[in-house]
ZAMARGU-4260 file (C-alpha; in steps of 0.2 Angstrom, whole numbers, plus 5000, padded with zeros to 4 digits):
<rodrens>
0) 5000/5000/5000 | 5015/5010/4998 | 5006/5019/4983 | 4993/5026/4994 | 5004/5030/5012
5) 5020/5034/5014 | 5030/5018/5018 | 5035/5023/5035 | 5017/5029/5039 | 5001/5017/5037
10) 4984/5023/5038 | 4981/5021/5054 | 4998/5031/5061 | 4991/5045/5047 | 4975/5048/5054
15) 4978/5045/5072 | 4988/5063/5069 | 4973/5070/5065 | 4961/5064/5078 | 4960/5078/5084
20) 4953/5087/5072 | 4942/5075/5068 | 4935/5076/5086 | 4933/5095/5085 | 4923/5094/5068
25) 4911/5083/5078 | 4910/5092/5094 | 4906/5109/5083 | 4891/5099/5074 | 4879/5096/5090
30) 4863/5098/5083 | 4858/5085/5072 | 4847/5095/5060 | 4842/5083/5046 | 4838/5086/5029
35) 4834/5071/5015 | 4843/5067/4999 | 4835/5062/4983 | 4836/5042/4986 | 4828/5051/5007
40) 4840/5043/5017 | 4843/5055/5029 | 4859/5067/5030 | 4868/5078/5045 | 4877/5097/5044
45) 4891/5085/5053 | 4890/5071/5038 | 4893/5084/5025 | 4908/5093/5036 | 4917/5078/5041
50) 4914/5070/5020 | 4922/5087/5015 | 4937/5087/5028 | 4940/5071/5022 | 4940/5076/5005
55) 4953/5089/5008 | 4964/5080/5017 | 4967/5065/5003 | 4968/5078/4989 | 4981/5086/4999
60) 4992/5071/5004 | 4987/5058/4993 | 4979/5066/4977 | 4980/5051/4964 | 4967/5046/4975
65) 4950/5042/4969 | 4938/5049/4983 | 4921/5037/4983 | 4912/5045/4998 | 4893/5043/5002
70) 4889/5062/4999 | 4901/5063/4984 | 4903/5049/4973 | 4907/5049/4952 | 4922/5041/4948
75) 4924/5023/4950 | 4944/5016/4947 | 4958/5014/4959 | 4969/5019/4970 | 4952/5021/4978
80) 4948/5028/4993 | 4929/5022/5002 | 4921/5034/5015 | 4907/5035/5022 | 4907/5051/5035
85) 4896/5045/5046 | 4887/5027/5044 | 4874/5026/5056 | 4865/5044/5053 | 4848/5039/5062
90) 4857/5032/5076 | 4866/5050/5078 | 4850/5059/5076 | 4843/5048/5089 | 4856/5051/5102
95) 4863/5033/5101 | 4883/5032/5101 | 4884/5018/5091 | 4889/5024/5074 | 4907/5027/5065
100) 4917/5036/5051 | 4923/5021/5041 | 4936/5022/5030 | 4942/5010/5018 | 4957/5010/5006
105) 4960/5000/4990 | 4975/4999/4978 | 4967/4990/4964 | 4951/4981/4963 | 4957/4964/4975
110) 4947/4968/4993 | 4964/4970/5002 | 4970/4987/5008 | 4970/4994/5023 | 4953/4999/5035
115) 4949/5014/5050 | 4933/5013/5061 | 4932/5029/5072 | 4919/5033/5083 | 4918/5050/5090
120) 4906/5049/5102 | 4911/5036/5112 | 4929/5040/5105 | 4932/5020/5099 | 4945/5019/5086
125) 4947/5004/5075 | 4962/5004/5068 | 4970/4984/5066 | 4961/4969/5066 | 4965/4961/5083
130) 4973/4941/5076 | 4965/4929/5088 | 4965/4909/5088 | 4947/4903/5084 | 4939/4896/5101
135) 4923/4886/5101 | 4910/4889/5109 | 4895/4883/5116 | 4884/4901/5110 | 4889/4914/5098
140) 4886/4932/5100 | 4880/4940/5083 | 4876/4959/5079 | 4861/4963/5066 | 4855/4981/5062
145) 4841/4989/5074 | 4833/4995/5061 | 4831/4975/5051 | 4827/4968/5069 | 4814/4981/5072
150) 4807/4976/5054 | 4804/4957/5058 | 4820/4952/5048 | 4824/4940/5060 | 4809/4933/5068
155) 4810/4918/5063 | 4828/4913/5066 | 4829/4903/5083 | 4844/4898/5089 | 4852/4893/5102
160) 4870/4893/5097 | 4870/4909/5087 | 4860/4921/5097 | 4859/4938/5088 | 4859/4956/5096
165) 4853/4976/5089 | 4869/4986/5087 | 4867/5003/5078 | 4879/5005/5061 | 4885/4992/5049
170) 4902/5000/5050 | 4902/4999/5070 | 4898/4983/5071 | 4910/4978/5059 | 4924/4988/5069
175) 4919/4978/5086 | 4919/4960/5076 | 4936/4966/5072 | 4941/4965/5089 | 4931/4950/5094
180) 4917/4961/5104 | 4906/4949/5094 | 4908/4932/5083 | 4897/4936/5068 | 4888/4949/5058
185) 4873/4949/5047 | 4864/4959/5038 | 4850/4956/5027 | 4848/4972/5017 | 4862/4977/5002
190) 4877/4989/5006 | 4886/5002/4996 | 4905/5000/4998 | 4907/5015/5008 | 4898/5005/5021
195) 4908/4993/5023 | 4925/4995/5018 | 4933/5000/5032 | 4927/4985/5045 | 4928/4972/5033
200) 4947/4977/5028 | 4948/4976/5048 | 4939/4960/5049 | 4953/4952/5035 | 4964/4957/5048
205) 4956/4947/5062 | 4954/4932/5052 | 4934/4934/5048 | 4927/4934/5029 | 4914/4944/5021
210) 4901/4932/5013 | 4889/4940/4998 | 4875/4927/4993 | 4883/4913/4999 | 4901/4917/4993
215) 4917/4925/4999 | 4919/4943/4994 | 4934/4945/4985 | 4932/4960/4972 | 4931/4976/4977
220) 4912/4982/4971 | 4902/5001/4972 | 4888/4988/4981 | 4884/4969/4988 | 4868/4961/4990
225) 4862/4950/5003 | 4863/4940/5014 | 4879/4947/5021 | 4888/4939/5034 | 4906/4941/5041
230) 4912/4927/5051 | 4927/4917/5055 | 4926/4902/5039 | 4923/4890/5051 | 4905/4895/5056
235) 4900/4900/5039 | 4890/4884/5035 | 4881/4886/5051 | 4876/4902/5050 | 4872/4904/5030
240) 4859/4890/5032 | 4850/4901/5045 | 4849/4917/5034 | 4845/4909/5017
</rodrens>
């Protein structure tokens, strides 16, 4: 990834430099006014600032960058760079923490590069994939949106060895798998790359796959249908005969 950080400063070094910054965007974007875009998914005064801070900042330092962000996307070829500002914007309006920048860089069109998860509110940073021997278990802790749980998505799965819980943002989520705060993922609706970029480069990291309709992701894509599930290989069987 020398192409896209310097070679004696990676991603995570690069950013955790501007942290601060990053903090002080949010903290100066307290009300959560909300406005719609054409496709109404809701959007925040502090989405557009922290998308155009980022913006800046890669045209500045890296400008053979392509910059795919959720509130400005065109072109499509790599080097790419995949942002999404603020993934979890109802959770945000709502007053629940659990939401992230995501940040997900690509050198060509292999899913491999380097991932960033950053929560400002509850000031999390995903930043490496923590490697972990794979344990069994007796249960499984899963995370699936609120937003699919609250709309009956998963009503009829019943397990006992994979037990699923509501977490706010895709890219969270993906950020605490990372770190083995949880064994799986799923979710049942389709996401943009921007999404999930970051977590899932971070996921690689830990040893987890990201599954698209039953097989691995390997190819970077603008958007993946589902079922989605990340997971450690050896539960994916398991689990992909439960969300069919």
């Amino acid at each position: 990834m020398d192409r896209i950080v310097n070679a004696h400063q990676n991603l995570a070094d690069f950013l955790k430099l501007r942290l601060e910054e990053i903090y002080k965007i949010f903290t100066q974007n307290t009300n959560p006014t909300v406005t719609y875009k054409a496709d109404h998914s809701p959007v925040t005064q502090l989405d557009l600032a922290l998308s155009q801070y980022f913006e800046d900042l890669f045209f500045q330092h890296y400008s053979d960058l392509t910059f795919y962000s959720e509130e400005k996307f065109s072109e499509w070829k790599f080097p790419l760079i995949a942002l999404d500002p603020l993934d979890g914007t109802r959770e945000y309006v709502n007053g629940n923490p659990e939401w992230a920048i995501s940040i997900g860089l690509f050198e060509s069109e292999d899913f491999k590069g380097e991932g960033w998860v950053y929560n400002p509110a509850t000031q999390e940073i995903f930043d490496h994939g923590l490697v972990k021997s794979f344990e069994k278990k007796l249960s499984y802790r899963g995370e699936v949106s609120k937003s699919e749980a609250r709309d009956s998505f998963f009503k009829n799965i019943h397990s006992e060895k994979f037990q699923i819980h509501p977490v706010g943002s895709i890219a969270y989520k993906l950020g605490r798998l990372s770190k083995h705060q949880s064994d799986f993922v799923v979710s049942l609706r389709p996401k943009n790359i921007w999404d999930v970029a970051g977590g899932t480069l971070l996921c690689h990291q830990a040893g987890m796959k990201f599954y698209s309709q039953g097989k691995e992701v390997t190819m970077v894509q603008k958007s993946y249908a589902p079922p989605l599930i990340w997971c450690h290989p050896s539960l994916f069987l398991e689990l992909s005969a439960l969300f069919v």
